[in-house]
C-alpha positions in Angstrom: -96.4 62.0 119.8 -98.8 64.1 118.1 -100.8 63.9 115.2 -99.5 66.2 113.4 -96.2 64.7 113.6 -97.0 61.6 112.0 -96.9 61.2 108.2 -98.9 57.8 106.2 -96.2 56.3 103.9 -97.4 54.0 101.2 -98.4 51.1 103.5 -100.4 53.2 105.2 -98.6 53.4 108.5 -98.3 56.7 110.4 -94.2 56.6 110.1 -92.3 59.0 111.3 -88.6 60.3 109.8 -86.3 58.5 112.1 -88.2 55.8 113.0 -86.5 52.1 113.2 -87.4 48.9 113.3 -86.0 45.3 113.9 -86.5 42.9 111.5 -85.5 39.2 110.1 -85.3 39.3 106.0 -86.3 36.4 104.3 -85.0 37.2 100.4 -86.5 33.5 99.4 -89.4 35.0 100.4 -89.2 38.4 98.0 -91.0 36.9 94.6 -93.9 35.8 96.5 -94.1 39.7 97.9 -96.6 42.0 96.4 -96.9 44.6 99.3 -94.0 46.8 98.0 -91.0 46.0 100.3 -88.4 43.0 101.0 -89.8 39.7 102.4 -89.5 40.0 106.6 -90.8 39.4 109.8 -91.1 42.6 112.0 -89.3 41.7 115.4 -90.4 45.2 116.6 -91.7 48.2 115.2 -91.2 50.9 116.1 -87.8 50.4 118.3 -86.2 53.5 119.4 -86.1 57.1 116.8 -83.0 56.8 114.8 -81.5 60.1 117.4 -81.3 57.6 120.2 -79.7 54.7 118.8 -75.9 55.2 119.7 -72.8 52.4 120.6 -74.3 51.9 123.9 -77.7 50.5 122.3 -75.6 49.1 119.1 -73.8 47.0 121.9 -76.7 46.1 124.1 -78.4 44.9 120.5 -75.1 43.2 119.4 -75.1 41.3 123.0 -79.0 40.4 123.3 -79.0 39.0 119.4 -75.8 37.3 120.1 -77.4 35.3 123.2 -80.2 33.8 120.6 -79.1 31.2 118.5 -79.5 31.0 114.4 -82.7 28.9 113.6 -84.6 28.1 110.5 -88.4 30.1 109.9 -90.8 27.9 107.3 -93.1 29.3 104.9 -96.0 26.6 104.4 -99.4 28.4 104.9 -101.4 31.6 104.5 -103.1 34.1 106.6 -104.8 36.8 106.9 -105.7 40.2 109.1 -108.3 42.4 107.9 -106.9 44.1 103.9 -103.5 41.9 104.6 -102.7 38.3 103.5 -99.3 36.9 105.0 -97.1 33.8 104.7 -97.1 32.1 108.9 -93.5 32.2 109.4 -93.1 29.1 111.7 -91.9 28.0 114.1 -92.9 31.4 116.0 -91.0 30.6 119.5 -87.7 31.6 118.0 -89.2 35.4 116.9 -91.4 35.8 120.2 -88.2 35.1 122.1 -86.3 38.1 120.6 -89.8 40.2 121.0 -90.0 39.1 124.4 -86.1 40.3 125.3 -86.4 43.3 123.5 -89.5 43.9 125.7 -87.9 43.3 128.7 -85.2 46.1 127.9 -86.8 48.2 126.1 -90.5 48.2 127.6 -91.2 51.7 126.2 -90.8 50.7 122.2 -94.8 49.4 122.1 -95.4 46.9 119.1 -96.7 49.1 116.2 -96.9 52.2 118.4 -99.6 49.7 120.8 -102.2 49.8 118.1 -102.7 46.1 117.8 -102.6 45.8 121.8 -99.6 43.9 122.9 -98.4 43.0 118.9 -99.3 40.8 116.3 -98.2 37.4 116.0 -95.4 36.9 113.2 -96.3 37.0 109.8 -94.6 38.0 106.5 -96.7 40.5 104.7 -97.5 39.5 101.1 -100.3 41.9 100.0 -102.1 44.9 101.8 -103.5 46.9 99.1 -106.7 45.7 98.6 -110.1 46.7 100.4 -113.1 45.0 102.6 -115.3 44.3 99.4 -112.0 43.1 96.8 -109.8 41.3 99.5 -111.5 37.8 99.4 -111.7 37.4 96.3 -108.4 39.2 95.4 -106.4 37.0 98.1 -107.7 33.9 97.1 -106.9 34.4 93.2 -103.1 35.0 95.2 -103.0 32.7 97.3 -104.1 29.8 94.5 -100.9 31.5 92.5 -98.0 31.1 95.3 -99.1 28.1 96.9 -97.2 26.1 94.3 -93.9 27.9 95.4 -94.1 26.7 99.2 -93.2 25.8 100.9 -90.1 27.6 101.7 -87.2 27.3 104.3 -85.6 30.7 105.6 -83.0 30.2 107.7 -82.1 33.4 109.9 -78.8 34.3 111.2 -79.4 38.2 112.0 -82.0 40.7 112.8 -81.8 44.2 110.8 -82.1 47.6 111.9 -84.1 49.2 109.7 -84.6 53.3 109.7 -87.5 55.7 107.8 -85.4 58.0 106.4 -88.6 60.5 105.1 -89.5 58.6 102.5 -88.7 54.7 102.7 -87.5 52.2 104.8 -83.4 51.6 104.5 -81.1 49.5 106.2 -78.1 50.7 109.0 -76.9 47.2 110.6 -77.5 43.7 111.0 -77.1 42.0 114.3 -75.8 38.3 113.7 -77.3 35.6 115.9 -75.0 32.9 117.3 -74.0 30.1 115.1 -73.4 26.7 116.8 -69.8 26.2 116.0 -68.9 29.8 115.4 -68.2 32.3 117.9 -68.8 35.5 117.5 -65.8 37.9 117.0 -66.1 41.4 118.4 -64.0 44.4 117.5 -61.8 44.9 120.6 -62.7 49.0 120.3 -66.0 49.0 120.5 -67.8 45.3 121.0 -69.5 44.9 117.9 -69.0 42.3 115.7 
């Protein structure tokens, strides 16, 4: 991909129109986020360009989120990467399984386009706006305000396709993980749920 082809959106990630992403929402998780978009934890971004994703890849997707079981993510303590502070989503063996089977499948679709190496541990993104010589100070005044709210218990029962349509981020499918107790019924047509 070229330079040229890439476009900054407000985050200040170079997104491309089509892109996708997987991702777990956490909507408990939405008041405590400042950084402009729904509480979640990026399973992988970016997974294949919008063009590519047809029924063959919805039914592989429906089939390797269906083989995970539902779990339960906690929100209890704060992080940070340079300019980002993030709630530590744990426990993180549930997420790095799904990365680790997406990986296996798809071994082309690097973690945030292989910038970070092989990824970043999971997080939820709270704030990202402020700059080496504001961030401490700025983060800390934040983190003192939310820390009363946690900690918080998200459970997770799906992982979201998410596509750049130009402009923002918006939602084509959820995937449902298996429920204990509940099998999963698929449309006889084409396998989805």
């Amino acid at each position: 991909m070229s330079k040229d082809t890439l476009t900054v959106d407000e985050d200040g990630w170079p997104d491309v129109s089509g892109d996708t992403a997987l991702t777990i929402r956490l909507p408990e998780a939405d008041p405590l986020v400042r950084a402009g978009s729904p509480a979640h934890v990026t399973v992988l971004y970016p997974f294949l360009h919008e063009s590519r994703i047809d029924d063959g890849v919805h039914r592989e997707l429906t089939d390797l989120f269906g083989g995970h079981d539902a779990f339960t993510l906690t929100l209890g303590a704060f992080g940070r990467y340079p300019g980002v502070l993030y709630l530590d989503p744990w426990p993180h063996d549930p997420v790095k399984a799904l990365q680790k089977d997406l990986a296996r499948r798809w071994p082309d679709a690097l973690p945030y386009r292989g910038i970070f190496g092989a990824g970043l541990d999971p997080h939820v993104t709270v704030a990202n706006s402020e700059g080496p010589t504001t961030q401490d100070a700025a983060y800390d005044a934040l983190e003192a305000e939310l820390a009363p709210l946690l900690p918080l218990t998200c459970p997770v029962d799906a992982v979201h396709l998410v596509a750049r349509d130009g402009t923002r981020w918006q939602e084509r499918t959820a995937y449902p993980l298996h429920r204990a107790g509940h099998p999963v019924t698929r449309c006889v047509r084409c396998g989805r749920p």
